[in-house]
Z-matrix of the N, CA and C atoms (Angstrom, degrees):
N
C 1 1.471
C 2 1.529 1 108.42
N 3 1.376 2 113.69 1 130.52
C 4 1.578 3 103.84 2 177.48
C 5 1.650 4 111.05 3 -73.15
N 6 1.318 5 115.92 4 167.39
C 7 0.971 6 123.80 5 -174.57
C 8 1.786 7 122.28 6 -82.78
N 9 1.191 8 137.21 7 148.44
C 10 1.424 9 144.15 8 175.76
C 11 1.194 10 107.95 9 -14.02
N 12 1.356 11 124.46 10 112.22
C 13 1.736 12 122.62 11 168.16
C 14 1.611 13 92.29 12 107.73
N 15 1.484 14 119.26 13 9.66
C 16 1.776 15 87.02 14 -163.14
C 17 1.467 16 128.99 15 -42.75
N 18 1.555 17 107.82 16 -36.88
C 19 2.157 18 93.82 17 -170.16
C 20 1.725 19 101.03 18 -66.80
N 21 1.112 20 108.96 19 -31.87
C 22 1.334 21 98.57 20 169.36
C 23 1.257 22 131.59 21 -29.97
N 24 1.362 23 121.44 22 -52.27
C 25 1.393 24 175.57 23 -101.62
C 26 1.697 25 73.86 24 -118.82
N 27 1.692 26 91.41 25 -92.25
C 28 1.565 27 116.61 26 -165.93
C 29 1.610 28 121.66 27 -43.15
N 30 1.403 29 95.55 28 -52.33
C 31 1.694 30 106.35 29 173.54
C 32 1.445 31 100.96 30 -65.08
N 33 1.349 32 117.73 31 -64.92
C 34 1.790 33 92.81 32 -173.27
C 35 1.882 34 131.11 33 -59.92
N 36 1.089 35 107.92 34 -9.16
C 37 1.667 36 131.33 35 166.90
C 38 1.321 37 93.44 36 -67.65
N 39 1.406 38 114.09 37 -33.28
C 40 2.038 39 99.85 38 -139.07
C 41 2.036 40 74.69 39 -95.50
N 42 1.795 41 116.83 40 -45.39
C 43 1.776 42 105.36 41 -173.74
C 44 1.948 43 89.37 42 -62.08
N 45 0.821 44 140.60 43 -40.29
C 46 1.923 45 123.52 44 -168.12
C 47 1.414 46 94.60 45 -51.96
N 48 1.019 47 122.68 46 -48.37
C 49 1.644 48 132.45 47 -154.56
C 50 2.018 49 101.66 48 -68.34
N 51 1.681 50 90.54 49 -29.82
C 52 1.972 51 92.27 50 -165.49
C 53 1.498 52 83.78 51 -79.50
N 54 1.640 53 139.81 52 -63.84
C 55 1.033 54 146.94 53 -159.91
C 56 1.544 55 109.66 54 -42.72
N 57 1.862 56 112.07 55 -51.92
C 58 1.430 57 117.16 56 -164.59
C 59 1.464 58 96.75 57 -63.00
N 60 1.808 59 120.12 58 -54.24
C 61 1.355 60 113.78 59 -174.48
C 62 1.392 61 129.48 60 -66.63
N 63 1.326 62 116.09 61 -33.39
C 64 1.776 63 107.35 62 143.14
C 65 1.341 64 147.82 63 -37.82
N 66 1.130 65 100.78 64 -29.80
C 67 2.053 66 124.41 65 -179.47
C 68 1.721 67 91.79 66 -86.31
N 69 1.660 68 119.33 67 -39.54
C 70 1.643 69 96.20 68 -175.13
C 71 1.268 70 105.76 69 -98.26
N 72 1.408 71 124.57 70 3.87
C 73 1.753 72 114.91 71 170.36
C 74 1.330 73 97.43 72 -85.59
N 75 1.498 74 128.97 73 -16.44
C 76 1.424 75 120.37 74 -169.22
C 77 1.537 76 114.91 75 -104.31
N 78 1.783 77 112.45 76 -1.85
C 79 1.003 78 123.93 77 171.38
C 80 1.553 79 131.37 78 -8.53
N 81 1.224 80 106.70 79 -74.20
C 82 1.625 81 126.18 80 159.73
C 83 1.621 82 109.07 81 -34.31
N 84 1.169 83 133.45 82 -71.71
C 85 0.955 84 127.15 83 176.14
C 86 1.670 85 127.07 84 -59.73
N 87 0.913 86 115.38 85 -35.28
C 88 1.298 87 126.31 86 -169.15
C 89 1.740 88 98.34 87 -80.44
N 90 1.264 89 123.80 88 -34.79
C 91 1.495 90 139.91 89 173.03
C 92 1.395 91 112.29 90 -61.11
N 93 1.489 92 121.67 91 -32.93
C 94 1.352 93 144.63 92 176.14
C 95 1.330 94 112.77 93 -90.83
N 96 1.709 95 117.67 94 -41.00
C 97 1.414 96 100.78 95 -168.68
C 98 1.983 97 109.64 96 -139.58
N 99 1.307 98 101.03 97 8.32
C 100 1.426 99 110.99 98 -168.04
C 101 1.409 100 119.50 99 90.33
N 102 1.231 101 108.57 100 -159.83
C 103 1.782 102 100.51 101 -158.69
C 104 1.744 103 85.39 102 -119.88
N 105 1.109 104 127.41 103 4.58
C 106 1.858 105 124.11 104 162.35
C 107 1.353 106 96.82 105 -89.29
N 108 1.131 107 137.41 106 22.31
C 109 1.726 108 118.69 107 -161.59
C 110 1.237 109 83.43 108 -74.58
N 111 1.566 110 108.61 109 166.02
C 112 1.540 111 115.03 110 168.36
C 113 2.179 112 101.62 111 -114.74
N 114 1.259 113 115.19 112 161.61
C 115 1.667 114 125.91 113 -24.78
C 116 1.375 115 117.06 114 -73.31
N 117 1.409 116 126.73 115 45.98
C 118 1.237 117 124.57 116 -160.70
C 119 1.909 118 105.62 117 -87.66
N 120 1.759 119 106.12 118 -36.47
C 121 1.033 120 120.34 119 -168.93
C 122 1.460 121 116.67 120 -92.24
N 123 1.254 122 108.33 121 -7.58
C 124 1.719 123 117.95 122 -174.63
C 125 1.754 124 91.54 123 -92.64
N 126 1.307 125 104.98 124 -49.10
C 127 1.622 126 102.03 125 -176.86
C 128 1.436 127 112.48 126 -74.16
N 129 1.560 128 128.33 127 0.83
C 130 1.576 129 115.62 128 157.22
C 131 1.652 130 111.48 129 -82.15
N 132 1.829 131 114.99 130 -33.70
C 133 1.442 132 113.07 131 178.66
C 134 1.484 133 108.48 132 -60.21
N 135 1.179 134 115.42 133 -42.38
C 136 1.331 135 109.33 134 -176.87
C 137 1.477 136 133.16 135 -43.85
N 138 1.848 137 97.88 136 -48.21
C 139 1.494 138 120.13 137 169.92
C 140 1.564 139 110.75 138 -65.09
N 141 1.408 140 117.14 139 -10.93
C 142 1.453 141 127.34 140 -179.58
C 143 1.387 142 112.06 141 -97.54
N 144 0.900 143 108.00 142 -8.53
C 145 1.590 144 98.04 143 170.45
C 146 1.658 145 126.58 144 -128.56
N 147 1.860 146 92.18 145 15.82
C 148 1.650 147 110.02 146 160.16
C 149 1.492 148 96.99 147 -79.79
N 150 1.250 149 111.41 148 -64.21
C 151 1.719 150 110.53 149 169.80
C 152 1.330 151 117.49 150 -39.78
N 153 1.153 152 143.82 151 -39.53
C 154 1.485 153 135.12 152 -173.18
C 155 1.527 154 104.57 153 -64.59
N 156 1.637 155 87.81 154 -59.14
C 157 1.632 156 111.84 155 -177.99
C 158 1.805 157 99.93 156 -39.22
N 159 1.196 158 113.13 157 -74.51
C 160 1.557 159 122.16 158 -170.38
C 161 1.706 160 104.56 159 -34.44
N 162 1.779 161 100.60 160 -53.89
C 163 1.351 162 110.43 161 -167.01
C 164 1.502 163 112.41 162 -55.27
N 165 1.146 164 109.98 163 -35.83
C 166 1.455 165 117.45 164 173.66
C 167 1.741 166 132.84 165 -37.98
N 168 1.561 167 65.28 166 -65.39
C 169 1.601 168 96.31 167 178.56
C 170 2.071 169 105.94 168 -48.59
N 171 1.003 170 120.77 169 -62.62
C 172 0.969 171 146.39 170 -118.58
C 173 2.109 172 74.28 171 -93.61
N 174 1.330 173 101.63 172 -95.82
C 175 1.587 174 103.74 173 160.55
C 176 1.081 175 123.65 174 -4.02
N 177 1.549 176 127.08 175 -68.04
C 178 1.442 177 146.61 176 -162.96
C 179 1.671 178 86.67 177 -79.19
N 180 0.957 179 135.14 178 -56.01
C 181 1.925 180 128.34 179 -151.65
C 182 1.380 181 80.80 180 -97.24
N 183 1.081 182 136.38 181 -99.58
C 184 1.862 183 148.63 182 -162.98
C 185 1.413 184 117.09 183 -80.36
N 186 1.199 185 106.47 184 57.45
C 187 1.590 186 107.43 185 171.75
C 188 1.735 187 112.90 186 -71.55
N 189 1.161 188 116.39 187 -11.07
C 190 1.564 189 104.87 188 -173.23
C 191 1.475 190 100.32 189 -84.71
N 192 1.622 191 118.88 190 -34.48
C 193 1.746 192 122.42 191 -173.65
C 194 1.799 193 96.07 192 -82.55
N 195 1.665 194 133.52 193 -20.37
C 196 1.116 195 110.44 194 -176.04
C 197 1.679 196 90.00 195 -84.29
N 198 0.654 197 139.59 196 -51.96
C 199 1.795 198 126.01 197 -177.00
C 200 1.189 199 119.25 198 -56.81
N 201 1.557 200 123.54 199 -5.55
C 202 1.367 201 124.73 200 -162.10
C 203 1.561 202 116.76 201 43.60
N 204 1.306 203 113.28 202 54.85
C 205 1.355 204 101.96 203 168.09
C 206 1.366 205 129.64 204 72.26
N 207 1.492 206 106.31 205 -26.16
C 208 1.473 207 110.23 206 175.71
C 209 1.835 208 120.85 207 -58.76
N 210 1.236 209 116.18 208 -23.94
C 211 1.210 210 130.73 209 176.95
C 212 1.590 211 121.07 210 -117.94
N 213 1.277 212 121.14 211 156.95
C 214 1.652 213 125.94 212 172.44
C 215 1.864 214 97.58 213 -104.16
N 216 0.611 215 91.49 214 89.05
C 217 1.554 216 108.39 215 148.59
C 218 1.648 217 128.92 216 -19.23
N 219 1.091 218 117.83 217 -61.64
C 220 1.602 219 145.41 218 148.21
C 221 1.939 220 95.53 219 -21.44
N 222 1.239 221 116.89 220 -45.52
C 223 1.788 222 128.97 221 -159.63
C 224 1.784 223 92.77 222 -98.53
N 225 0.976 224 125.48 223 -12.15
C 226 1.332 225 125.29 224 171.98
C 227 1.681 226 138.73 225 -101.57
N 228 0.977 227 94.41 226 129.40
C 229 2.282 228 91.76 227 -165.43
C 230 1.879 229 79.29 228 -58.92
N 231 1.380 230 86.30 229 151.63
C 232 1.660 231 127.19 230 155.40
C 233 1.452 232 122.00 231 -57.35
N 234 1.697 233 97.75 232 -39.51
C 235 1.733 234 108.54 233 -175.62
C 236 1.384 235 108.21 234 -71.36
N 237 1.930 236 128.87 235 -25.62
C 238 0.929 237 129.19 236 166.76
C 239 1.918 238 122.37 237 -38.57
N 240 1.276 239 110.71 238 -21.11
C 241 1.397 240 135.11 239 177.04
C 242 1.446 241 109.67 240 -21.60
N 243 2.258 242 79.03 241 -64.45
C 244 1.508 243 96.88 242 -159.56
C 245 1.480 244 120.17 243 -72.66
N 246 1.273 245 109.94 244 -50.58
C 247 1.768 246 109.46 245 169.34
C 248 1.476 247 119.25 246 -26.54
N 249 1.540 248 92.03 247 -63.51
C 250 1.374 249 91.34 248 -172.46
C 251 2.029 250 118.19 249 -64.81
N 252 1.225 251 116.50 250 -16.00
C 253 1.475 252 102.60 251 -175.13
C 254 1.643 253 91.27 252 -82.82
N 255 1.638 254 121.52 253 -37.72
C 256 1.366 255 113.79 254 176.47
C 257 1.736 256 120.29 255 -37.91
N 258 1.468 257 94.98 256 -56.16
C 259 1.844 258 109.02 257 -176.02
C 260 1.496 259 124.13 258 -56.35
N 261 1.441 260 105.04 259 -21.40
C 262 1.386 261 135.21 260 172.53
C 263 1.663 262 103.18 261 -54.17
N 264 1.184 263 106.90 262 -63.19
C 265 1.230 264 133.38 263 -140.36
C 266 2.031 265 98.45 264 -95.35
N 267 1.791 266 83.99 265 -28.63
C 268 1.621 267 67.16 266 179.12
C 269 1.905 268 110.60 267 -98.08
N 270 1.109 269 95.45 268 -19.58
C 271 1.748 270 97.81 269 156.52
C 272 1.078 271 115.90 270 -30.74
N 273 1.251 272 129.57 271 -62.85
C 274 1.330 273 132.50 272 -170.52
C 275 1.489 274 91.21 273 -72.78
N 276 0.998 275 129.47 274 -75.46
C 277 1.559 276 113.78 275 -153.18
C 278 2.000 277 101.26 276 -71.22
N 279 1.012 278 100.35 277 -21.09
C 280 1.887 279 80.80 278 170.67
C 281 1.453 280 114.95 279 -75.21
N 282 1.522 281 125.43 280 -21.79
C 283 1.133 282 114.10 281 -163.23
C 284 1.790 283 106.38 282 -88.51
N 285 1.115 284 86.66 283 -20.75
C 286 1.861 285 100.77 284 174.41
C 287 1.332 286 120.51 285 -62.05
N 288 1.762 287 97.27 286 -36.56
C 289 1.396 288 102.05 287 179.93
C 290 1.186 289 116.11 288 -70.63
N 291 1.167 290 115.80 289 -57.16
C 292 1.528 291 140.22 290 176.81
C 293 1.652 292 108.42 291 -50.63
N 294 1.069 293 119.87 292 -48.50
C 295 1.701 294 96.55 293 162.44
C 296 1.169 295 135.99 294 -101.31
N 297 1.355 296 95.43 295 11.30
C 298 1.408 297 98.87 296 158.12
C 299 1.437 298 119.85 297 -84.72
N 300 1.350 299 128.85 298 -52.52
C 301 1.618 300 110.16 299 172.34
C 302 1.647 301 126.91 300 -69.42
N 303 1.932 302 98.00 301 -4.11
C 304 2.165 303 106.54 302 156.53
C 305 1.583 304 84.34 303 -67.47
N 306 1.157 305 144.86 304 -103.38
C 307 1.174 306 136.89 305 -157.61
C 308 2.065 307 124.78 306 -18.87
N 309 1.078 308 94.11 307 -59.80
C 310 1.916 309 94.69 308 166.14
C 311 1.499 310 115.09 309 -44.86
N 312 1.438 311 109.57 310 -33.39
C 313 1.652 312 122.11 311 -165.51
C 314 0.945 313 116.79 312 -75.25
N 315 1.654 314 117.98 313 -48.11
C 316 1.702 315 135.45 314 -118.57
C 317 1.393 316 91.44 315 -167.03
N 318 1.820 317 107.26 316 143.18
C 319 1.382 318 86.31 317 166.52
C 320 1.695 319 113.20 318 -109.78
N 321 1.720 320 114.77 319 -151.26
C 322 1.484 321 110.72 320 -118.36
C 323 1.811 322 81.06 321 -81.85
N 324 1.272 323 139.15 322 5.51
C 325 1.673 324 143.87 323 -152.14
C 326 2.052 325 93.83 324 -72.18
N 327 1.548 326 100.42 325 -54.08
C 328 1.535 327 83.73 326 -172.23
C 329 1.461 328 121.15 327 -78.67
N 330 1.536 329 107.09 328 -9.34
C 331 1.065 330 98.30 329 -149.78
C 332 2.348 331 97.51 330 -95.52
N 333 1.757 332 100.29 331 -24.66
C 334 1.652 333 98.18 332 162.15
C 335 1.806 334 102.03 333 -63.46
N 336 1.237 335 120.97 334 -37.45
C 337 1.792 336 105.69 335 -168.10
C 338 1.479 337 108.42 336 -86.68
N 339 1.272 338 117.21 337 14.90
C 340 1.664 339 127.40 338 174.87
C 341 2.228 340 99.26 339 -105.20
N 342 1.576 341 84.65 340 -55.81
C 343 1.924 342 76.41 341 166.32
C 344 1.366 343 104.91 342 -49.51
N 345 1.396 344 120.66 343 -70.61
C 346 1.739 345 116.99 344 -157.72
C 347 1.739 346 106.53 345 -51.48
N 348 1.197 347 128.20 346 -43.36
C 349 1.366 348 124.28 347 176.83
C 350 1.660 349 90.77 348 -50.80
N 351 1.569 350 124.00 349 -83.72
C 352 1.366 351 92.66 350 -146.89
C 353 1.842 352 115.01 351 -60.82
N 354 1.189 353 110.19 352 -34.86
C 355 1.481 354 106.70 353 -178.41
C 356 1.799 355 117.07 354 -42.23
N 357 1.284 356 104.79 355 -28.03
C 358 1.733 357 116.85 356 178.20
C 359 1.553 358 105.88 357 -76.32
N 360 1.443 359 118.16 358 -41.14
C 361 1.505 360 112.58 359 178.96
C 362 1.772 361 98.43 360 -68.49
N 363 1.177 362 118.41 361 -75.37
C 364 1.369 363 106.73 362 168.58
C 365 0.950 364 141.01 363 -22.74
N 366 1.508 365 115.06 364 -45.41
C 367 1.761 366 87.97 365 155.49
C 368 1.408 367 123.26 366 -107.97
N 369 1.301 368 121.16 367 50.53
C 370 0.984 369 124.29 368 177.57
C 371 1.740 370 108.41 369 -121.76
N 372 1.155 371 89.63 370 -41.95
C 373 2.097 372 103.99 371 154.01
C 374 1.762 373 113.16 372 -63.88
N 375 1.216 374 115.96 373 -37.25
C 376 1.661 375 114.12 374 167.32
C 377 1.591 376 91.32 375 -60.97
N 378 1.329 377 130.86 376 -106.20
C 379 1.432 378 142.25 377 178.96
C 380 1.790 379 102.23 378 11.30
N 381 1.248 380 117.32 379 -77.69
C 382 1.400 381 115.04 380 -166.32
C 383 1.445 382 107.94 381 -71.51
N 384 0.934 383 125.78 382 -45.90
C 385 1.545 384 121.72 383 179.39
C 386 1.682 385 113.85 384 -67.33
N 387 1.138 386 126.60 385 -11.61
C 388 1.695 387 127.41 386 -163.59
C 389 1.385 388 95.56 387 -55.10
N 390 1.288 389 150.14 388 -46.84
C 391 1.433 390 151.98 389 -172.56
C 392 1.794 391 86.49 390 -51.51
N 393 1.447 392 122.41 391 -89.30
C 394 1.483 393 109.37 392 -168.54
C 395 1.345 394 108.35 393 -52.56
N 396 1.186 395 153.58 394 -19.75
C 397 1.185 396 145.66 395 -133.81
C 398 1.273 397 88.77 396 -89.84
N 399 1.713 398 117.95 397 -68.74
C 400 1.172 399 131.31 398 -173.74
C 401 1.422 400 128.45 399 -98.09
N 402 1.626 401 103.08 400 54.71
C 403 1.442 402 129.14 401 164.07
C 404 1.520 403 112.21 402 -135.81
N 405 1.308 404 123.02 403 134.69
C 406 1.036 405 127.59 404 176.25
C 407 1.480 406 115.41 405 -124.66
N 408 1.535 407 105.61 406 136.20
C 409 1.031 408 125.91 407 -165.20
C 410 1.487 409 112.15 408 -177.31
N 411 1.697 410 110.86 409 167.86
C 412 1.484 411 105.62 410 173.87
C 413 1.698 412 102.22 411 -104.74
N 414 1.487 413 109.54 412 -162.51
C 415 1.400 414 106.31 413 -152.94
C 416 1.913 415 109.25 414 -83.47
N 417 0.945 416 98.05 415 -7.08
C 418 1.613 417 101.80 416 -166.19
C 419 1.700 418 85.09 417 -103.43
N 420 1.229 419 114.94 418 -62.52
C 421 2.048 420 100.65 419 170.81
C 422 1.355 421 120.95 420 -40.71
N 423 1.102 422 128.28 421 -39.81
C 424 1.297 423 128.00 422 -172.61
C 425 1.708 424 104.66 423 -49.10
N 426 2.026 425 87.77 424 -74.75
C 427 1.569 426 104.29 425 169.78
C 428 1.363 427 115.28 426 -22.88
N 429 1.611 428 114.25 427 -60.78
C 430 1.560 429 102.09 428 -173.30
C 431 1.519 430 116.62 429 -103.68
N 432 1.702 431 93.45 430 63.91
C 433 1.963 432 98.53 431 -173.51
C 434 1.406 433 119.69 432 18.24
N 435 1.242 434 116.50 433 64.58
C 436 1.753 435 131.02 434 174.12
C 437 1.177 436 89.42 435 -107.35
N 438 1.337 437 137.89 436 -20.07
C 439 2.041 438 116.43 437 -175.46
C 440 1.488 439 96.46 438 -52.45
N 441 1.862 440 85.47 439 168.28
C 442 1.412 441 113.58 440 173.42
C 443 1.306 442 104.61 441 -149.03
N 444 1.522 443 123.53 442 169.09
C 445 1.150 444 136.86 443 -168.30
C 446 1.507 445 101.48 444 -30.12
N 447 1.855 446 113.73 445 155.60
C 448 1.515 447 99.42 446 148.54
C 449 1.572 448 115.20 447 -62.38
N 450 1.165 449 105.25 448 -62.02
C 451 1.742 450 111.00 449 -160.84
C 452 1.514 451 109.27 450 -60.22
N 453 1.297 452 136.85 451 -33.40
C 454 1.301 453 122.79 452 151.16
C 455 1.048 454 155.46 453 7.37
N 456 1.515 455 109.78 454 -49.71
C 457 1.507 456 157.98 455 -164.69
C 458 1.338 457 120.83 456 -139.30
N 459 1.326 458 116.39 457 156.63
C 460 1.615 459 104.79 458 -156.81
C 461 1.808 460 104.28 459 -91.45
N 462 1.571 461 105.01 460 10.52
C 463 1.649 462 101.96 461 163.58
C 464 1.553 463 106.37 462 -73.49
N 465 1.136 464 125.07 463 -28.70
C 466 1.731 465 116.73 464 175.21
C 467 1.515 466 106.40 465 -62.30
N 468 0.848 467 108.60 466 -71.45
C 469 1.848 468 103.43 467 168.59
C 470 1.566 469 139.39 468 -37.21
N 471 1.346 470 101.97 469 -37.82
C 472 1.174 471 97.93 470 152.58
C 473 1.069 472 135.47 471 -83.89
N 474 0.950 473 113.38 472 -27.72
C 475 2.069 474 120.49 473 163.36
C 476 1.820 475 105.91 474 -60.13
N 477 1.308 476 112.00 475 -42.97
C 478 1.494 477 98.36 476 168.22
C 479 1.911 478 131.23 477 -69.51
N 480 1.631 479 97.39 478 -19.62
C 481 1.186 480 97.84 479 -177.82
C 482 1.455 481 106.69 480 -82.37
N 483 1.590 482 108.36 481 -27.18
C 484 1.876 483 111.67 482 -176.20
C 485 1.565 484 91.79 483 -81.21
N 486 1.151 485 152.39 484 9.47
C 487 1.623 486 149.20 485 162.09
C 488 1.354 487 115.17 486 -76.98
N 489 1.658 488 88.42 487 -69.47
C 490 1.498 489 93.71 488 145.15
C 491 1.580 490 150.42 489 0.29
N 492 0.899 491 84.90 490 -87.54
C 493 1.833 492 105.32 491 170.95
C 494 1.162 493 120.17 492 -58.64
N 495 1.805 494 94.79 493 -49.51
C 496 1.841 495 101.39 494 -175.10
C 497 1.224 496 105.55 495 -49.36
N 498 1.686 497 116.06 496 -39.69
C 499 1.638 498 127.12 497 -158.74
C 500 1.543 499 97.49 498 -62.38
N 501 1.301 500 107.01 499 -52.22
C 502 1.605 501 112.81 500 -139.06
C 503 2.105 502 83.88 501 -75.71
N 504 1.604 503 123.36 502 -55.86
C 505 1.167 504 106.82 503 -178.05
C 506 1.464 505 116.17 504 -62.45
N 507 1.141 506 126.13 505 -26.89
C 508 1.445 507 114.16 506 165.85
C 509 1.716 508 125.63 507 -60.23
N 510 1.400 509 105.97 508 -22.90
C 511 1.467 510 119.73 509 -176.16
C 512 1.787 511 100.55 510 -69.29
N 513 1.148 512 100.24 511 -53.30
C 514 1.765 513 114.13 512 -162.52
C 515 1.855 514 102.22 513 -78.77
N 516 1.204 515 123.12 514 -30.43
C 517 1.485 516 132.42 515 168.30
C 518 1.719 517 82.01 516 -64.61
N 519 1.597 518 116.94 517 -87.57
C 520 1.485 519 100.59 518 -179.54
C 521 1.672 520 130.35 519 24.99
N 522 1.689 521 76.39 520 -89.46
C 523 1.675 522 120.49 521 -148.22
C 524 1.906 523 78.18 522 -57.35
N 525 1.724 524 106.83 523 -74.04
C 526 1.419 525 103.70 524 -155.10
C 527 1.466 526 124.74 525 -52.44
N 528 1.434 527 111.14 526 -19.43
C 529 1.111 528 120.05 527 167.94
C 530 1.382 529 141.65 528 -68.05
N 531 1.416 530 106.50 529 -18.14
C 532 1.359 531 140.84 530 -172.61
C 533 1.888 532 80.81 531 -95.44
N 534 1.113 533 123.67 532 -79.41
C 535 1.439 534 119.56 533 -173.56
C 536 1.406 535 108.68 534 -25.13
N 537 1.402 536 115.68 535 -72.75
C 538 1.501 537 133.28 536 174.63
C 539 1.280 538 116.00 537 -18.35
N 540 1.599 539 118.90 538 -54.81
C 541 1.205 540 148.58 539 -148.50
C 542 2.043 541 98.08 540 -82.98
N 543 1.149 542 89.73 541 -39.56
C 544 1.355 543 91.71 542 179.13
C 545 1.505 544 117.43 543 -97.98
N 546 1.158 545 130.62 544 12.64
C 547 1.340 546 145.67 545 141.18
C 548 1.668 547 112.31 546 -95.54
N 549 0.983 548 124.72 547 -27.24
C 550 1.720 549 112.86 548 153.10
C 551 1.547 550 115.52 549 -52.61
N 552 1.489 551 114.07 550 -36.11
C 553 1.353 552 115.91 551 -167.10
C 554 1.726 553 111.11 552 -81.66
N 555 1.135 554 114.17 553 -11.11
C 556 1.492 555 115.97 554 -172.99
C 557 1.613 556 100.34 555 -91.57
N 558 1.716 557 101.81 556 132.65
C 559 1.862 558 92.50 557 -177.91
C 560 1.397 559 108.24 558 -83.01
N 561 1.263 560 111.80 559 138.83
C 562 1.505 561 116.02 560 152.54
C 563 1.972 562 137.70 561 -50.47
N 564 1.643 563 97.34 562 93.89
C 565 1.633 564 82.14 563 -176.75
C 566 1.199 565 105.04 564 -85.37
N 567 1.533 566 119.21 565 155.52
C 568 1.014 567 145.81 566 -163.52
C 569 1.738 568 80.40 567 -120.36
N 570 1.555 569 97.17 568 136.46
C 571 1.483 570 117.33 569 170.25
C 572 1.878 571 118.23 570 -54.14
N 573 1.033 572 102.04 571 -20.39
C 574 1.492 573 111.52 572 -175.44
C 575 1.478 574 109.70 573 -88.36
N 576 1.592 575 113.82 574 -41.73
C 577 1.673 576 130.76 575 -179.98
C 578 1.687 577 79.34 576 -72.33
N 579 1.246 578 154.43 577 -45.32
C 580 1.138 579 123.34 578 -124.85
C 581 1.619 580 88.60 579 -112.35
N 582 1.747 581 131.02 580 6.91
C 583 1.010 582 119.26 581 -162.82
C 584 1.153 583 128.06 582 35.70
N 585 1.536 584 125.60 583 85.53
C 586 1.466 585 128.23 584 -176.97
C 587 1.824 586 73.37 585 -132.54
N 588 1.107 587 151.23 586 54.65
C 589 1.136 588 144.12 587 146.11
C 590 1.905 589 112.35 588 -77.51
N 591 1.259 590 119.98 589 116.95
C 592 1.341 591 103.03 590 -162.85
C 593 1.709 592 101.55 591 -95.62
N 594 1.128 593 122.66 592 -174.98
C 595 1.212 594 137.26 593 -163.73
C 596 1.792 595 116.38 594 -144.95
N 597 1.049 596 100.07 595 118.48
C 598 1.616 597 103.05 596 -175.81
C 599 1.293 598 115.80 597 -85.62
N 600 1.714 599 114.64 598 131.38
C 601 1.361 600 109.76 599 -163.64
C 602 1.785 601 89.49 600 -100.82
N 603 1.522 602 115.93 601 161.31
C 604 1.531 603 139.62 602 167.24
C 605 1.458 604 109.73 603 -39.65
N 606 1.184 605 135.86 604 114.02
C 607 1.542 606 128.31 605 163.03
C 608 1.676 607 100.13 606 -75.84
N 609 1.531 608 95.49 607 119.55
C 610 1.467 609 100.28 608 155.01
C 611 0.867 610 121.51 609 -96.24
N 612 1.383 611 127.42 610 148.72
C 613 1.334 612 148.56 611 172.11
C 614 1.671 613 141.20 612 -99.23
């Protein structure tokens, strides 16, 4: 059984996982210019604050399916909201940071067998939890087996539309980063390295 809070659990595993793979598509750059390079670092905030955004949502409307049930909701402040869409949000950007200057250091060996660890807890925390995952209900239904399908209800839909999104801004962070990456890799000539010094030939006469 996962432990108290599991999607919590899962979603913040799943932003470490967006952050680490951003820092090694951005490798090149970040190797060249650090992990603030621009636009390398504006396009991880960005992907950080679909996650906050999502996290929000999700907390604030369905707090009994983001805890999986382990908690009543009703017993919990509201202000708790905010931390958590913050922590969301800084997952992603701490984990970016953080392997990105392991990458300047070290090369790429710990940092693929640090992805595969979390990707293995992740789905291994999806696996045990799928029974709550994909029941919806609030906290006192659950208790007295009143859930029903996710998709049923418009919590399936919104969990597909926040998948969604995550996918599509993670796709386009991706993409630009990968672009980026391959303009880090091209050297800069300098007019002097490139000998364009010209040379005056003899006027004959």
């Amino acid at each position: 059984m996962p432990p108290r809070g599991g999607v919590i659990l899962v979603i913040g595993l799943i932003n470490l996982l967006f952050g680490l793979g951003f820092a090694l598509l951005a490798r090149d750059r970040v190797r060249a210019d650090g992990v603030f390079a621009i636009p390398v670092f504006v396009l991880v905030l960005q992907h950080a604050a679909a996650a906050a955004a999502i996290a929000l949502y999700f907390y604030a409307v369905h707090p009994a399916w983001a805890g999986m049930y382990f908690f009543d909701p009703s017993h919990v402040s509201g202000l708790l909201v905010v931390p958590l869409m913050v922590g969301h949000a800084a997952l992603v950007i701490g984990a970016f940071y953080g392997t990105g200057h392991l990458l300047r250091r070290k090369p790429l060996a710990p940092v693929m067998y640090t992805g595969g660890g979390l990707l293995l807890m992740t789905l291994l925390l999806g696996v045990f939890g799928r029974a709550r995952l994909a029941t919806a209900a609030d906290y006192n239904g659950y208790a007295a087996h009143r859930g029903v399908a996710l998709f049923s209800v418009e919590l399936g839909w919104s969990v597909l539309v926040a998948l969604l999104a995550l996918t599509a801004s993670a796709a386009y962070v991706a993409i630009e980063l990968l672009r980026d990456g391959r303009r880090a890799r091209v050297p800069v000539v300098t007019p002097q390295a490139a000998g364009t010094s010209q040379t005056t030939q003899p006027i004959q006469t």
